[in-house]
C-alpha positions in Angstrom: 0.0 0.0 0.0 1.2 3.5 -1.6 0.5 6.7 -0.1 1.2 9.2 -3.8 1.1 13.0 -3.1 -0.4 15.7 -5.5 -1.2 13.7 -8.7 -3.4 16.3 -9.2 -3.1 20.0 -8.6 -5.8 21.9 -6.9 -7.0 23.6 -10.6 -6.9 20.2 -12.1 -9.1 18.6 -9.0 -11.3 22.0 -9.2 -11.7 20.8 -13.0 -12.6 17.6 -12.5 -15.2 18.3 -10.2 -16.8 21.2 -11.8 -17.1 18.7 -15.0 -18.4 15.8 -12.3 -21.3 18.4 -11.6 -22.7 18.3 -15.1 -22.5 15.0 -15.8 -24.9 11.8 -15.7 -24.5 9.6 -12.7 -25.9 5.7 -12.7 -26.5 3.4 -9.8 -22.8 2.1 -9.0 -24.6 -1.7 -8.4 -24.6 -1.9 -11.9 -21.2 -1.7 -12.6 -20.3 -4.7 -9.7 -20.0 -8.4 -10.2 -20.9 -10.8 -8.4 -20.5 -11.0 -5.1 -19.5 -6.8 -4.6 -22.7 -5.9 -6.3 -24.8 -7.1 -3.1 -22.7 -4.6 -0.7 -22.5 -1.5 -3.2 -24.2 1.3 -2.5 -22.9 4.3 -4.2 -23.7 6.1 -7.5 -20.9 6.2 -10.4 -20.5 8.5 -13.5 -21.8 7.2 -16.3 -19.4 5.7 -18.1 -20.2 5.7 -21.6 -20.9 9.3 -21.8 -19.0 10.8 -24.2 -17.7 13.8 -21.6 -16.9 10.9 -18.8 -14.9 8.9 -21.1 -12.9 11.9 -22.1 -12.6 13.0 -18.5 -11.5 9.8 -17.7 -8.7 9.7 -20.8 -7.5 13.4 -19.3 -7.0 11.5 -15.6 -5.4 8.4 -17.5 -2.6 11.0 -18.7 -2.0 11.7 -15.1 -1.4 8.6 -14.0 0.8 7.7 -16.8 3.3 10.3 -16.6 3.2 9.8 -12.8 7.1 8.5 -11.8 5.8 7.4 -8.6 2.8 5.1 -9.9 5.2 4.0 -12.6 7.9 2.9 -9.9 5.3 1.6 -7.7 2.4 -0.6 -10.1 4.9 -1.3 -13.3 2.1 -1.3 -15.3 1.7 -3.1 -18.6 -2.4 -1.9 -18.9 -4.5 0.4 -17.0 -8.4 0.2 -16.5 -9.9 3.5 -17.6 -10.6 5.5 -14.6 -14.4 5.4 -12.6 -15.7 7.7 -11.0 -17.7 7.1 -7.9 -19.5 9.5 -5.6 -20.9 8.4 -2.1 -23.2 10.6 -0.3 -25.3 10.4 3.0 -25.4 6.6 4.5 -24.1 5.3 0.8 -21.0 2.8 1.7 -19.4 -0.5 -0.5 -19.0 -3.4 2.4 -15.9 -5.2 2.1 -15.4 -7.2 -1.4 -12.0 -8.1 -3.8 -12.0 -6.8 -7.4 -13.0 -9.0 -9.8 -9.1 -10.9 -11.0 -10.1 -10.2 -14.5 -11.7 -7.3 -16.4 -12.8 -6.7 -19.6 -11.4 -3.1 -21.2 -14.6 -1.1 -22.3 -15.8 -1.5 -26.0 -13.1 -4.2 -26.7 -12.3 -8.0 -26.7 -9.0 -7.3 -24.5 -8.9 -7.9 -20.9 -6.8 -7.4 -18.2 -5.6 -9.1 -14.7 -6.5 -6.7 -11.9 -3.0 -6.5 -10.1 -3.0 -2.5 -8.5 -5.9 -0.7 -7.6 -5.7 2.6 -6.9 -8.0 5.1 -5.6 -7.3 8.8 -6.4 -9.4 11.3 -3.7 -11.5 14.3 -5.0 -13.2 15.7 -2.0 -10.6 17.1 0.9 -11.6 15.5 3.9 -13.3 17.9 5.9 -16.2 18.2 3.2 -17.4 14.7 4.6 -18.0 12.1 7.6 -17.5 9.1 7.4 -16.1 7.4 3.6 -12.8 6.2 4.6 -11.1 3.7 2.5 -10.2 0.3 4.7 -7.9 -2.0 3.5 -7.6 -5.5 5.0 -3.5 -6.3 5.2 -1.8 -8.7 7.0 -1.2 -6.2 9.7 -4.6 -5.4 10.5 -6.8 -2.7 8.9 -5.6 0.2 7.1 -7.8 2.9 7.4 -7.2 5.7 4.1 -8.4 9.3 3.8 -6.5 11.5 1.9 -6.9 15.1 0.7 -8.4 15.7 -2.8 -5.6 15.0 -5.6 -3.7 12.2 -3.1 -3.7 8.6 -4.4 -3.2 5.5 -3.1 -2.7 2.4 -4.7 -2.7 -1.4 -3.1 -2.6 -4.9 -4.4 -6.6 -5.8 -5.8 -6.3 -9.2 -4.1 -6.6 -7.3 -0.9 -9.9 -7.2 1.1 -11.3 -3.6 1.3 -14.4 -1.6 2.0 -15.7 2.4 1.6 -17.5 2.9 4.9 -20.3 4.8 5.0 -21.2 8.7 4.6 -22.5 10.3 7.0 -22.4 13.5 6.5 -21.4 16.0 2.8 -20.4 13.8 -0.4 -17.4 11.9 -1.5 -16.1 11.8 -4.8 -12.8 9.9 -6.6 -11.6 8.1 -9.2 -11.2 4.0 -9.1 -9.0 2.2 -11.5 -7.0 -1.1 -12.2 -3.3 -2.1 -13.3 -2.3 -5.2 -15.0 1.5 -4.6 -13.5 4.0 -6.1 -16.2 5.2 -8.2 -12.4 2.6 -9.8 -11.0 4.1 -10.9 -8.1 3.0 -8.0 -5.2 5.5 -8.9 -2.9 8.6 -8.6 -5.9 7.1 -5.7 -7.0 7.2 -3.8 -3.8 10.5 -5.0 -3.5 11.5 -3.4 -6.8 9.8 0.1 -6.0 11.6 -0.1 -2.6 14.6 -0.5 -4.9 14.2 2.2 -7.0 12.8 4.6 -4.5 16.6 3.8 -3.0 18.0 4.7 -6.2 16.2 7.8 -6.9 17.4 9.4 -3.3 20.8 8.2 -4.3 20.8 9.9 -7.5 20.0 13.5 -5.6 22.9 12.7 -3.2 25.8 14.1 -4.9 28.3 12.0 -2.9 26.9 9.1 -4.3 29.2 7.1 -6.5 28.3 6.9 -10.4 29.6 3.3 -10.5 27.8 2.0 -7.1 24.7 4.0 -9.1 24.8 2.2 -12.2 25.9 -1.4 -10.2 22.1 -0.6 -8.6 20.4 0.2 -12.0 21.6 -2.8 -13.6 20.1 -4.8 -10.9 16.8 -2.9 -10.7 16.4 -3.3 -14.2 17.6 -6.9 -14.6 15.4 -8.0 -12.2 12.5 -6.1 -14.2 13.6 -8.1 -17.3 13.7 -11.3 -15.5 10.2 -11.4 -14.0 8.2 -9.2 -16.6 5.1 -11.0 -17.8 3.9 -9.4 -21.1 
C-alpha cells in the first residue's frame, strides 16, 4: 500500500469536479460483479458518456506520466478511470475486485493486479467514507486530501465505509502490472525509491549508481510478464 502525493493540482481537481457536476451519474450496483454488487451502495459516473470517457482519458494522462505510480504498479495496462460519488449513508462493504476485467468497447482484458484510488473531495467536506484496506497487519484505514492517491494490491480485502455526512467523490482504476508478483514488485519500488534518493545525493558514486540500476532493471527483465 502506496501513499502518492499531489497527482493532481488543486486547478486540475477543481476541473474535474466542476465537470463531475454536469455529468450523468448511474447506480454504482450496476457496474459490480458478483458478489461486490450485493454490498455497493454508491452512484458512479456514467461511463459511456461521451464527456466521462474523455474526463476519464485526461485523468489516465496523469497517471501515466506519474514516476511514482510508474515505480510503484509497473504497469503493462490500465483500467480506464471510474468515477464514484458516495453521499449520505451510501458505503461499499468489504469485497476483492474481480481478478479479470474486460477493457470497455473491446475484446481485450486485463488481470486486476493494483488498484488505486485517487481522492476528490478534501476530507473535511465529509463524515464518514474512509477507505479500509484488510492487510496482514490489520486494517488500514485511508483518507486522503483531494488530488492524493493510493494504490494497493486488488487481491486485498477492502471496503468504503459509510457517509455520514457531505459527499465523496474519486476516481477508481486497475493495473495489469508487467510483475505480477505483489511482494517482488514492492520489493522493486523499494529499490528504485533507493536509487532515486541516491541519485539527488551528490556523494553518491556513479559506478555503485549504475551497479544498482543494472540490478533494478535486470530484475524487471527477469520477471516481466507481457
Amino acid at each position: 500500500m502506496i501513499i502518492i502525493d499531489k497527482i493532481l493540482s488543486a486547478e486540475d481537481v477543481a476541473h474535474y469536479r466542476a465537470e463531475l457536476t454536469t455529468l450523468p451519474w448511474e447506480n454504482g450496483d450496476k457496474t459490480a460483479m458478483g458478489m461486490a454488487a450485493s454490498v455497493k451502495n454508491n452512484n458512479q459516473a456514467d461511463a459511456k458518456d461521451p464527456q466521462v470517457r474523455q474526463l476519464a482519458n485526461n485523468l489516465l494522462a496523469h497517471l501515466g506520466n506519474n514516476p511514482k505510480i510508474v515505480s510503484a504498479a509497473l504497469p503493462h495496462k490500465i483500467f480506464p478511470p471510474c468515477f464514484n460519488r458516495y453521499q449520505q449513508s451510501e458505503e461499499y462493504g468489504y469485497h476483492v475486485d474481480a481478478a479479470i476485467m474486460r477493457l470497455p468497447d473491446s475484446s481485450d482484458v486485463i488481470r486486476s493486479d493494483v488498484s488505486m484510488t485517487v481522492f476528490l473531495s478534501e476530507p473535511e467536506e465529509y463524515e464518514g467514507g474512509e477507505l479500509v484496506i484488510a492487510t496482514e497487519f490489520g486494517e488500514q484505514v485511508i483518507k486522503l486530501p483531494a488530488g492524493y492517491a493510493v494504490v494497493y494490491p486488488s487481491s486485498s480485502l477492502h471496503k468504503v465505509t459509510a457517509v455520514t455526512k457531505g459527499t465523496r467523490l474519486a476516481a477508481i482504476t486497475w493495473m495489469q502490472s508487467m510483475v505480477a508478483d505483489s511482494n517482488l514488485r514492492n520489493t522493486l519500488y523499494q529499490l528504485d525509491q533507493s536509487i532515486q534518493e541516491l541519485v539527488k545525493n551528490q556523494n553518491a558514486s556513479r559506478g555503485e549508481l549504475d551497479r544498482l540500476h543494472n540490478v533494478y532493471h535486470n530484475l524487471i527483465r527477469q520477471f516481466t510478464v507481457l
